[in-house]
C-alpha positions as CSV (number, residue, x, y, z in Angstrom):
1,X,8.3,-2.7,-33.2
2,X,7.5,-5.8,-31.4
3,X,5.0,-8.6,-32.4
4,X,3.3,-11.0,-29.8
5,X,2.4,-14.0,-31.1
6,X,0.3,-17.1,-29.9
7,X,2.6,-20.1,-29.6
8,X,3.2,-23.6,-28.7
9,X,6.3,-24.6,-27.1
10,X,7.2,-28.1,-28.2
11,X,9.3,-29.1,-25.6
12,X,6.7,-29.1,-23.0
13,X,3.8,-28.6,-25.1
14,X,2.1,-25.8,-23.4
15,X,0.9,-22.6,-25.3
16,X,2.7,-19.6,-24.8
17,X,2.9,-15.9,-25.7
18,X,5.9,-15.1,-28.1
19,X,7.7,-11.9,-28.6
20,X,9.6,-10.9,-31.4
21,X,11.6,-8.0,-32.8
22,X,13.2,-8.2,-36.0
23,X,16.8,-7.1,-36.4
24,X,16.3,-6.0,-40.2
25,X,13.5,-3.9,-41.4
26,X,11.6,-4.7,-45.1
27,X,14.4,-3.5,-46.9
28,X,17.1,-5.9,-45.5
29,X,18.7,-3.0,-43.9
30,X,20.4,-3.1,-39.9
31,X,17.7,-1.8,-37.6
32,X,18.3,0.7,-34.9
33,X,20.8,-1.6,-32.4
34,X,19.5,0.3,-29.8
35,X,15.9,-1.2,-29.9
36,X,17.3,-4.9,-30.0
37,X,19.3,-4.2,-27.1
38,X,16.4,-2.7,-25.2
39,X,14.1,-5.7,-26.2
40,X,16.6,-8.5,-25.1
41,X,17.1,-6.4,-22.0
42,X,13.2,-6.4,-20.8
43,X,13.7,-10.4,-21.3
44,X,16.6,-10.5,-19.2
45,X,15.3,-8.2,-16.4
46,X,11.2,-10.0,-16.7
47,X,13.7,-13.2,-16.3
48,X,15.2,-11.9,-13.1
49,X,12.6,-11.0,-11.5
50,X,10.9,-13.7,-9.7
51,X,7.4,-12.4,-7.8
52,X,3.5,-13.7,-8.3
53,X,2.7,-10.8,-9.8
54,X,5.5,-10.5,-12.2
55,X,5.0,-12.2,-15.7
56,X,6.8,-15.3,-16.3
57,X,9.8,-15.5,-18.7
58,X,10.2,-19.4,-20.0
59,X,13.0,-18.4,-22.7
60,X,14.9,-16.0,-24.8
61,X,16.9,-16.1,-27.8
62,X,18.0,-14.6,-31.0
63,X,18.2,-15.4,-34.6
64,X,20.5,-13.4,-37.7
65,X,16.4,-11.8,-38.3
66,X,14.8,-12.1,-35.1
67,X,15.3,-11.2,-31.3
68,X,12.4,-13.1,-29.2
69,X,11.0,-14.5,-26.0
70,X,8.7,-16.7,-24.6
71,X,6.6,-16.1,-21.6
72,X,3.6,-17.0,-19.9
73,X,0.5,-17.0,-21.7
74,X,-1.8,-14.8,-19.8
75,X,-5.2,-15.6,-20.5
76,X,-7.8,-13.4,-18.6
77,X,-7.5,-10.2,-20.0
78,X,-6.0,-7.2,-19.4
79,X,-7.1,-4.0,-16.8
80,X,-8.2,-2.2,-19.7
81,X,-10.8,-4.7,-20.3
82,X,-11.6,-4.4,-16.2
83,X,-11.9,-0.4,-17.0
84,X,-14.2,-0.7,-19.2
85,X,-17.5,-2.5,-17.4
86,X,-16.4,-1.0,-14.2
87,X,-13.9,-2.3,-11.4
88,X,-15.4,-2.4,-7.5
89,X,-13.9,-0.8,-4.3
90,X,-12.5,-4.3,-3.0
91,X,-10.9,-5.3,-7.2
92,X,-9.0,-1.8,-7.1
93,X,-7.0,-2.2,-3.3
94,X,-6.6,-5.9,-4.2
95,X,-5.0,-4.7,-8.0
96,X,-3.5,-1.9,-6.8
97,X,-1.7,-3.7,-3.7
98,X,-0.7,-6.4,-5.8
99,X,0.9,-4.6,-8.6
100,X,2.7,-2.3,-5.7
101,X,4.3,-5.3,-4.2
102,X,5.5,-6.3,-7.9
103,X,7.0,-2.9,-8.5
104,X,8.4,-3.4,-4.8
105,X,10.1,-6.3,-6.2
106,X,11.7,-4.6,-9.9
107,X,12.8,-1.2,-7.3
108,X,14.7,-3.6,-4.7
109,X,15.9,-5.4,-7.8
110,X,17.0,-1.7,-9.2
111,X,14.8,-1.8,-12.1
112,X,12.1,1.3,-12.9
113,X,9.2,-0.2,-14.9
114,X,8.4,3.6,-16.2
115,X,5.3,2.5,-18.7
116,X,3.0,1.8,-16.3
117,X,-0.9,1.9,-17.5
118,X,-3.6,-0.1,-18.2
119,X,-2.8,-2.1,-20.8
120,X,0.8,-3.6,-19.3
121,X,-1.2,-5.0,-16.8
122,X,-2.5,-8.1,-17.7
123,X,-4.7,-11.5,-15.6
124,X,-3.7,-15.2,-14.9
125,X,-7.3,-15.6,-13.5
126,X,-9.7,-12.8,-12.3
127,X,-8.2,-12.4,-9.1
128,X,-4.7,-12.0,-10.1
129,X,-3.2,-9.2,-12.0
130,X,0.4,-9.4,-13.7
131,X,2.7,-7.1,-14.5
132,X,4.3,-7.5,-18.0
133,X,6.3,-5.3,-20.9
134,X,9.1,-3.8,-19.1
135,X,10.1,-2.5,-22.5
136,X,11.3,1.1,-21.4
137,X,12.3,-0.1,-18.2
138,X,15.7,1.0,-17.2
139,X,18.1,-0.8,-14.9
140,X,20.4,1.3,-12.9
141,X,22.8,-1.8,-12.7
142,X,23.2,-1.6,-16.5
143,X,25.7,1.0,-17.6
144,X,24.1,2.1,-20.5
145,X,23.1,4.9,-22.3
146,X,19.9,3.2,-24.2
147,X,17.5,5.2,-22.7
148,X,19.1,8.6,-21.4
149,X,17.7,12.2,-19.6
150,X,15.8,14.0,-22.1
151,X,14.1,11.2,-24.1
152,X,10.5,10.9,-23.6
153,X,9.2,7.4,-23.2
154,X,6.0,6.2,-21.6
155,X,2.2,7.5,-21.9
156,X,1.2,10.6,-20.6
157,X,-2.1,9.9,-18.9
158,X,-0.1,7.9,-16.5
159,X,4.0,9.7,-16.8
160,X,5.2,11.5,-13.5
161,X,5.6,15.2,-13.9
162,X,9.2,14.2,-13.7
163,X,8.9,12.3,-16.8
164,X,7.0,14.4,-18.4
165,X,10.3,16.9,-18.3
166,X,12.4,14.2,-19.3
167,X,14.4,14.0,-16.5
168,X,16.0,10.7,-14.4
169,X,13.8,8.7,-12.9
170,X,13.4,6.4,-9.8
171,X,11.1,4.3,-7.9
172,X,8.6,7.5,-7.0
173,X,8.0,7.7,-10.7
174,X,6.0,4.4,-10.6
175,X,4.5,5.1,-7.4
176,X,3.2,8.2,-9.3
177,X,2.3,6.3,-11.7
178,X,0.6,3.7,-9.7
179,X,-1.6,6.1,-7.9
180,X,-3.2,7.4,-11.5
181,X,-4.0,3.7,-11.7
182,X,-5.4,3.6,-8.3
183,X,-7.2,6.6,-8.7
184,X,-8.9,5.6,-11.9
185,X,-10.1,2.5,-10.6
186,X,-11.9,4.1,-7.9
187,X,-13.2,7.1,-9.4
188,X,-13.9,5.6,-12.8
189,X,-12.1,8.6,-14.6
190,X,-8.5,9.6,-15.0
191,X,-7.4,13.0,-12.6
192,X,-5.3,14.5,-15.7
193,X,-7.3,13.9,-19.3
194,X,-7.0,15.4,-22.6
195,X,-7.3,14.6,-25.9
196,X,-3.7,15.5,-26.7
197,X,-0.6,13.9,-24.5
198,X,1.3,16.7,-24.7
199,X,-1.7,19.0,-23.2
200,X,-2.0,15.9,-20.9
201,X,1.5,16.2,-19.8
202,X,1.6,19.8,-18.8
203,X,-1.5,18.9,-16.6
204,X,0.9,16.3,-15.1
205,X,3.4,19.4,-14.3
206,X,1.4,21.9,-12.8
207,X,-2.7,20.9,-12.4
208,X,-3.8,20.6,-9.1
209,X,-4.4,17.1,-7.8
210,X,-8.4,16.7,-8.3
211,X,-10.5,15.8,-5.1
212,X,-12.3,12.4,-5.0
213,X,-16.2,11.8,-4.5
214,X,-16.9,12.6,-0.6
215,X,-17.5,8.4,0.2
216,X,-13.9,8.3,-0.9
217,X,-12.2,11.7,1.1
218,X,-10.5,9.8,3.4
219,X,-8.1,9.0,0.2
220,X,-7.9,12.2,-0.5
221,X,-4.4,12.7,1.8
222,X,-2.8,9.7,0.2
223,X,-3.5,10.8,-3.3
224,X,-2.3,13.6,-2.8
225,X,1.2,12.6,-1.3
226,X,1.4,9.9,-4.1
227,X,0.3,12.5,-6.7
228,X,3.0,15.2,-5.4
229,X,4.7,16.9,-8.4
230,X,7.6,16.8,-6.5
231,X,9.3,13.2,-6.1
232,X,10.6,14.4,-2.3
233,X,7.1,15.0,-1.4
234,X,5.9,11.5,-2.3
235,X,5.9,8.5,-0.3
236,X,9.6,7.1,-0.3
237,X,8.6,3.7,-1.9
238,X,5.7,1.6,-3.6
239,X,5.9,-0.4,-0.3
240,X,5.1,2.5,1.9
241,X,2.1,3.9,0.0
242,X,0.9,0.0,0.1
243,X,0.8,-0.1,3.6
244,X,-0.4,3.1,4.3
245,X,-3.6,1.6,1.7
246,X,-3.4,-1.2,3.5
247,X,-3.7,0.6,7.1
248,X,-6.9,2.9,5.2
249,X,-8.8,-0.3,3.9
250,X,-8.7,-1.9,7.8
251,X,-9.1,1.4,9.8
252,X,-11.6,3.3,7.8
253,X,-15.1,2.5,8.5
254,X,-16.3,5.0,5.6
255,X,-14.1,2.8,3.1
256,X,-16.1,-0.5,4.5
257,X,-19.5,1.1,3.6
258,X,-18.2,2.0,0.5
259,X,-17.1,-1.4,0.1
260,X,-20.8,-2.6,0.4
261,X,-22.1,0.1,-1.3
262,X,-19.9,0.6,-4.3
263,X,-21.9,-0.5,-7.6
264,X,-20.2,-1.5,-10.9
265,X,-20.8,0.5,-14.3
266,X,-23.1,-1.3,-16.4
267,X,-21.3,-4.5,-18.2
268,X,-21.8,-4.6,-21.8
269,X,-24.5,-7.8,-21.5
270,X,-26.2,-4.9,-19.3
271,X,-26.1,-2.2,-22.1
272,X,-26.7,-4.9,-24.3
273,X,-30.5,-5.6,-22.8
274,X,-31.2,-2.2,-22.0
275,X,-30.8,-1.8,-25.9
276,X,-32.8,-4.5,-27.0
277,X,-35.6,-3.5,-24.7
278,X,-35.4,0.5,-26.1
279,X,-35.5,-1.6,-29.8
280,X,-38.6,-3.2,-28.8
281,X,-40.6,-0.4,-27.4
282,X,-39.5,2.2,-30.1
283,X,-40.5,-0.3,-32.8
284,X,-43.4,-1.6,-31.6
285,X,-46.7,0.2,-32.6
286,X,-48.8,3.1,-30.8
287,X,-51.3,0.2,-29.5
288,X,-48.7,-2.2,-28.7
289,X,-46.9,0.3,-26.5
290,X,-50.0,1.3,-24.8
291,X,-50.7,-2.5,-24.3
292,X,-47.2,-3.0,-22.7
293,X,-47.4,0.1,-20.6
294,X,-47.0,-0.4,-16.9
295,X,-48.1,3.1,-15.9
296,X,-51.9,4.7,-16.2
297,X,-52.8,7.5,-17.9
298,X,-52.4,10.6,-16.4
299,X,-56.6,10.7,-15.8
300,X,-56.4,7.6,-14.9
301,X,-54.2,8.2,-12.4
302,X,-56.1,10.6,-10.9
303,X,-59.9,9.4,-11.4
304,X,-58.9,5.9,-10.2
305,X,-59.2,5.7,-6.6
306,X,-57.9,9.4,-6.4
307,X,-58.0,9.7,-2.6
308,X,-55.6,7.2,-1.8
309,X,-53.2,7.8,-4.7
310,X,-52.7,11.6,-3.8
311,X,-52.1,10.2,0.1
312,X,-49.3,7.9,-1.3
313,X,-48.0,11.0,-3.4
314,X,-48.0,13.0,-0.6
315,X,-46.3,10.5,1.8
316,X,-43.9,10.0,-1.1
317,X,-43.0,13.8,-1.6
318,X,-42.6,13.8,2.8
319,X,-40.3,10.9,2.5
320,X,-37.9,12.5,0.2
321,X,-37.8,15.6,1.7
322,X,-36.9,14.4,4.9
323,X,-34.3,12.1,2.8
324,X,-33.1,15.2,1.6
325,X,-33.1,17.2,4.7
326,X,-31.1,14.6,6.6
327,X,-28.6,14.2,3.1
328,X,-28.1,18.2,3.4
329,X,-28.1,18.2,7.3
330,X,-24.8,15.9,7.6
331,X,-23.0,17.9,5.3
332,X,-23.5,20.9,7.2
333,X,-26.0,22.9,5.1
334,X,-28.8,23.5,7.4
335,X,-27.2,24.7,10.2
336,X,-28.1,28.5,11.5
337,X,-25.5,31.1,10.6
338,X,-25.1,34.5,11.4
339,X,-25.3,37.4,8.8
340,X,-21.3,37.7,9.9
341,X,-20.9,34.4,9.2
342,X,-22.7,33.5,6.0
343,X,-20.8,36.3,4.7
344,X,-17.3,35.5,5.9
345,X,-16.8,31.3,6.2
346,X,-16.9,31.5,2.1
347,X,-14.0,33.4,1.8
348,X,-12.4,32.2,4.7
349,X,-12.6,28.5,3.3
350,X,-11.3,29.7,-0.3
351,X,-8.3,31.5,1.7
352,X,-7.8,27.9,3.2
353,X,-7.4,26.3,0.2
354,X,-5.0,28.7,-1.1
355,X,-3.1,28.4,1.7
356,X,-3.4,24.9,1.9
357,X,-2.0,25.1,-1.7
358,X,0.8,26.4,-0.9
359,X,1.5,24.5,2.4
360,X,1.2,27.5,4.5
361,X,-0.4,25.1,6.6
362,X,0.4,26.7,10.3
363,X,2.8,29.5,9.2
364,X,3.5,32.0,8.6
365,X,1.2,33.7,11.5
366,X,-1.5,35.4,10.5
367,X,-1.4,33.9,6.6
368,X,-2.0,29.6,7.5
369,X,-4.7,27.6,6.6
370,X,-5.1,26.8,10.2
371,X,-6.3,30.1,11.4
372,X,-8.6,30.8,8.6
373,X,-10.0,27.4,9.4
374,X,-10.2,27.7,13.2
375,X,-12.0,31.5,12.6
376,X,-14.7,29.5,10.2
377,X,-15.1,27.1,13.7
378,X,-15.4,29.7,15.7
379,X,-18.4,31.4,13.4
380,X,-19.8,27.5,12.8
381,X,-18.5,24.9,14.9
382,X,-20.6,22.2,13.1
383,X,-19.3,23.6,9.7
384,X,-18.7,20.4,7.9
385,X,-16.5,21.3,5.1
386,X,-14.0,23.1,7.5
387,X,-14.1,20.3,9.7
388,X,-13.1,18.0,7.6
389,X,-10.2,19.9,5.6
390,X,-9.1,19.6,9.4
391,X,-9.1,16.1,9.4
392,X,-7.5,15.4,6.2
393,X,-4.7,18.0,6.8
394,X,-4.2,16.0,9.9
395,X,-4.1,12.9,8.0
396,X,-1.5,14.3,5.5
397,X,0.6,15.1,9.3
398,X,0.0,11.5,10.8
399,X,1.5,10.1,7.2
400,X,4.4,12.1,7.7
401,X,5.1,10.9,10.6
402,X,4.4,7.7,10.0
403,X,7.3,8.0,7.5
404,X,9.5,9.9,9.6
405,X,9.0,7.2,12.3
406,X,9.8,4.4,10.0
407,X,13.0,5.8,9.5
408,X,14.2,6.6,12.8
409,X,14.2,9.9,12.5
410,X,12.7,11.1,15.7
411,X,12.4,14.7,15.8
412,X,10.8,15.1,13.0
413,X,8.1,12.6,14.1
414,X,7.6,14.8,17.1
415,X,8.0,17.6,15.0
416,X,4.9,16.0,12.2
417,X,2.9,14.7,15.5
418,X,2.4,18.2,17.1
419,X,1.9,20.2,13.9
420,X,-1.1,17.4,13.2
421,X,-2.8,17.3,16.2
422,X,-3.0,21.6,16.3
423,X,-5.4,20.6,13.1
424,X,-7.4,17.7,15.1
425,X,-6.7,16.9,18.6
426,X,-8.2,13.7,18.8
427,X,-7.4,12.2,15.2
428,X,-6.9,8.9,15.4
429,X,-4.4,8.1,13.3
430,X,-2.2,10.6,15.1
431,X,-3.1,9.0,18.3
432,X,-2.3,5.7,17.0
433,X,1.2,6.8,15.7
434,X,2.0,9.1,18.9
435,X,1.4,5.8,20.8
436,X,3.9,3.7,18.6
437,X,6.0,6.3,19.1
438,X,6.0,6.0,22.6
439,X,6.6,2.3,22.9
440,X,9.5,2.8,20.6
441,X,10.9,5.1,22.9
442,X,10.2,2.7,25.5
443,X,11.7,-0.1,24.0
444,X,15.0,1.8,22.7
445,X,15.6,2.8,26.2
446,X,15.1,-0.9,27.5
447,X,17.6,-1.5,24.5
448,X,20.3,0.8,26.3
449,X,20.5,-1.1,29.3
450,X,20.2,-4.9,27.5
451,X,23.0,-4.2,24.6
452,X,25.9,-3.9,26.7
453,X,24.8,-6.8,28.6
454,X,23.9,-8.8,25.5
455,X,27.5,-8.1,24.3
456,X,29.2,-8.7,27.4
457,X,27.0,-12.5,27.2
458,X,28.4,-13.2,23.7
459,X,32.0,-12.3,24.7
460,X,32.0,-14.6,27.6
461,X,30.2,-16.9,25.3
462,X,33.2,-17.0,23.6
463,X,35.8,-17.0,26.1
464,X,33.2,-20.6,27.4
465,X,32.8,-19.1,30.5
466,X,29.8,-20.7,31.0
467,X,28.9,-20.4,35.0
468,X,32.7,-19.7,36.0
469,X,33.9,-17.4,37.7
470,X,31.4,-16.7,39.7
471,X,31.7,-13.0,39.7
472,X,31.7,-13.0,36.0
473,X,30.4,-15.1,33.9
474,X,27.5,-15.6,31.1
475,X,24.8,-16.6,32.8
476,X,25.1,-13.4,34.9
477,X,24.8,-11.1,32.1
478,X,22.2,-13.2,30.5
479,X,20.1,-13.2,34.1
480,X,20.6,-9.6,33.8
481,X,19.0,-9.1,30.7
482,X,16.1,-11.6,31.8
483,X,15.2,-9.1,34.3
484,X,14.5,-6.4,32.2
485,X,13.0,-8.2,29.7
486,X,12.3,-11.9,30.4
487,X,10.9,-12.8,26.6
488,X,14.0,-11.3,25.1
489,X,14.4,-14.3,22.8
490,X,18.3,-14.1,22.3
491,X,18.9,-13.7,25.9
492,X,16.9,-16.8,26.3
493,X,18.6,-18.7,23.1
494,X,22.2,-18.3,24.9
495,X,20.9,-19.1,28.2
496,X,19.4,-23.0,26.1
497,X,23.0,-22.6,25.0
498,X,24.6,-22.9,28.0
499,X,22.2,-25.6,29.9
500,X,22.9,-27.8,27.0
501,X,26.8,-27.3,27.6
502,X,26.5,-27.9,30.8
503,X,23.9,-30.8,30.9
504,X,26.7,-32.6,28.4
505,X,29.5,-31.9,30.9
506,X,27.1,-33.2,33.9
507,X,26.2,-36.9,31.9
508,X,30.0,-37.1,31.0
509,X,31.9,-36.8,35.0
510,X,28.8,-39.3,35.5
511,X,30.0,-41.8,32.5
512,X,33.4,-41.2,33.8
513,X,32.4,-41.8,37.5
514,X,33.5,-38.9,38.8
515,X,31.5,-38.4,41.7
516,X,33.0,-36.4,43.8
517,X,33.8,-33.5,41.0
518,X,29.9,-34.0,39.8
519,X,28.7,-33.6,43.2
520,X,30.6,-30.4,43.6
521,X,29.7,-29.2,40.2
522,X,25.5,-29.9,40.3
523,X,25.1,-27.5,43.9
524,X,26.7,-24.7,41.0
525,X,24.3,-26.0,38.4
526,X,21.1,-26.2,40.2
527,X,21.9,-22.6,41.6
528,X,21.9,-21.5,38.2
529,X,19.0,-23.8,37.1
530,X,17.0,-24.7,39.8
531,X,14.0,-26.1,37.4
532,X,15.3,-27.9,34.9
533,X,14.0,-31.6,35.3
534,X,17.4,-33.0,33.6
535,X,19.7,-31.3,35.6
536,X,17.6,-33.1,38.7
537,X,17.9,-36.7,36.9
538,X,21.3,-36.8,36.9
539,X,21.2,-35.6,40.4
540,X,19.1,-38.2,41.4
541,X,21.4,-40.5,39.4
542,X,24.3,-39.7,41.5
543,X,22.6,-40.2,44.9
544,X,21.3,-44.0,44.0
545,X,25.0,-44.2,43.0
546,X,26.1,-43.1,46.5
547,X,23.6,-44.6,48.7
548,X,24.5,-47.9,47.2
549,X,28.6,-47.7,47.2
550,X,28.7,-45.4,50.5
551,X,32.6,-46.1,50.4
């Protein structure tokens, strides 16, 4: 078991946070080499990874007694503490992102964090979260057998339903991980709990995925990618699910009211004064309280100029219920019905969730989600909660494609776009990635014509054929490519290339008086660059020289 400890390190005397590890226990006996290996291990791979968000390793050593390390002394707390008063919209994307681009940084550096929670995150400041205690983490460039399939190590509350079985991990299994974080911060509660972690970890393996609060549903299709119980099903990396955040926080006007809106839990100062003032009215005596009342008796209430008070009631109690009847209105609940349909869309929208379930989202016909949702339309085409499973089943499509698009592999974007837009024609993230699509398409077919041209430029590059022959040279394949696409920026680098060569080749017959040849050489030049001013100096140049010798 390691110990941290506050220290000072001499050397530069600044304070530091010391772990240690014996190599003995009590009893002078050899302790498990294992767990020495795996501590000086986490030093070596905290040491290698260099990122903002990474904790800072400043040394690591070993005694006959003692394995230890020094690193950064991290002064402002850890998430847990966060968790605890209550952490807004804004704090859990900026945590969130930021702790994703560290794990980005251990996954491209081969290295699976697999403890990830709460408590292994720790602050520099208030704004910046580190990650730290890589302790189970296993390198895949190690060969080693320290930690191996079968062993269970991490905490349930936040273990991938793959490590829950013990099986070997990747990248996905922090991203897993990494959402039950995200999804705590911004609910406030955990979406698997228990009191037991084994009970905890068999809700890992096979619960459904909770829904969030409805200012939130627009998550809801990212959670439940990151959350799949099947690593193939999740986002590929840490870095895609934080852009895909990313793309939410911008796009999604429902996340920027919640942004305003979102209110902290009560700090502990707050519960602090709310208990002091309960102290003071329990405590106090029957007069006292009556004294410090703010609110009339109830005859008082009334006798006192009755009239008006029962007109404020009343405009009070119309208030609210228009409140409410708006609240209820937007959600769909006060729409007209038929008998047909108040008895139907119930059991239509359970069979969508089943379905849904078990992604018979538009198949098989006659058994998909999307029928039984399109026949609750057709019965109630202002049904809210159809509506929007529509929408988010969309959503769950355009991320797909998204994905699919990222990686080139374009028939299955078609493939994702299509099956989306059935659920919501006019979704806008769909739109948005249909129209990236397009310009990819667009530009790869630009790219057809340009490569060979490009290549052909770079041979003849090679060959210094500059602006000889005249049938086939580089500037004809570079002109080429400058007509398809006149900002193509390496098309334009090899054309500076060139002008430079032949600007030096210009000044030089001129410094060697070669007139004639120079004379005969700039009518090529200027053909091939009619607007550059230095290629007209030394033309100009050569005709004062001229005009004076004539012979």
């Amino acid at each position: 078991m390691a110990v941290v400890y506050l220290a000072t390190q001499n050397s530069l005397q600044r304070e530091v946070a010391l772990k240690v590890m014996r190599n003995v226990d009590i009893d002078g006996d050899a302790q498990n080499n294992s767990f020495g290996e795996r501590f000086i291990h986490e030093g070596h791979d905290l040491a290698s990874l260099v990122h903002p968000n990474i904790a800072v390793i400043h040394d690591i050593s070993n005694t006959d007694e003692y394995n230890y390390y020094a690193m950064e002394l991290l002064k402002a707390g850890s998430l847990d503490d966060k968790l605890k008063v209550g952490v807004s919209l804004e704090d859990a994307f900026n945590i969130i992102l930021k702790i994703g681009s560290a794990l980005d940084c251990a996954h491209r550096n081969n290295i699976v964090h697999r403890d990830l929670k709460p408590s292994n995150i720790l602050f520099r400041d208030e704004v910046t979260p580190v990650l730290t205690d890589f302790g189970i983490a296993k390198n895949a460039n190690r060969d080693t057998k320290l930690t191996r399939t079968g062993a269970l190590l991490g905490t349930a509350w936040y273990m991938s339903p793959e490590q829950c079985r013990g099986q070997e991990l990747d990248g996905r299994s922090d991203l897993y991980s990494l959402c039950i974080l995200f999804y705590e911060l911004i609910t406030g509660n955990l979406p698997f709990d228990g009191e037991e972690s084994i009970a905890v970890a068999m809700k890992q393996i096979s619960d459904p995925i909770p829904l969030l609060p409805d200012n939130l549903s627009s998550l809801q299709p990212v959670i439940n990618i990151a959350l799949s119980k099947d690593p193939d099903d999740r986002f590929a990396s840490v870095e895609d699910f934080c852009e895909v955040l990313q793309s939410k926080l911008v796009d999604e006007d429902s996340l920027q009211d919640s942004m305003r809106l979102h209110t902290k839990k009560f700090s502990s100062e707050d519960i602090t004064d709310i208990n002091d003032e309960l102290d003071r009215i329990t405590n106090s005596s029957p007069d006292q309280a009556a004294t410090s009342s703010l609110m009339s008796s109830e005859e008082d209430f009334w006798e006192e100029e009755g009239r008006l008070r029962k007109w404020l009631l009343v405009t009070l109690l119309i208030v609210c219920m228009a409140y409410a009847y708006t609240y209820y209105d937007q959600r769909g609940y006060f729409h007209i019905q038929s008998a047909q349909a108040e008895r139907d869309i119930p059991d239509l929208m359970r069979q969508a969730v089943r379905q849904t379930a078990a992604q018979q989202l538009s198949s098989p016909k006659g058994n998909n989600a999307l029928e039984s949702l399109k026949k609750v339309i057709a019965m109630d085409p202002q049904f809210k909660p159809a509506l929007q499973m529509l929408e988010d089943i969309a959503t769950t499509f355009e991320l797909k494609a998204r994905e699919q698009l990222k990686q080139k592999s374009y028939a299955k974007t078609v493939e994702f776009l299509e099956q989306g837009f059935q659920f919501s024609a006019n979704h806008k993230g769909l739109s948005l990635v249909q129209k990236s699509f397009q310009e990819e398409l667009k530009q790869n077919k630009i790219n057809e014509k340009i490569t060979p041209l490009l290549n052909r430029a770079e041979e003849l590059l090679e060959q210094k054929k500059y602006i000889r022959p005249a049938e086939n040279n580089v500037m004809i394949a570079i002109n080429g490519i400058l007509a398809i696409d006149q900002n193509h920026s390496q098309a334009l680098t090899i054309k500076s290339q060139v002008k430079q060569v032949v600007l030096f080749r210009l000044r030089d017959m001129l410094q060697q008086k070669q007139y004639d040849k120079l004379q005969a050489e700039l009518k090529l030049v200027l053909i091939t660059f009619p607007q550059s001013q230095n290629i007209r100096d030394i033309e100009l140049q050569l005709n004062e020289i001229l005009n004076k010798n004539p012979d």
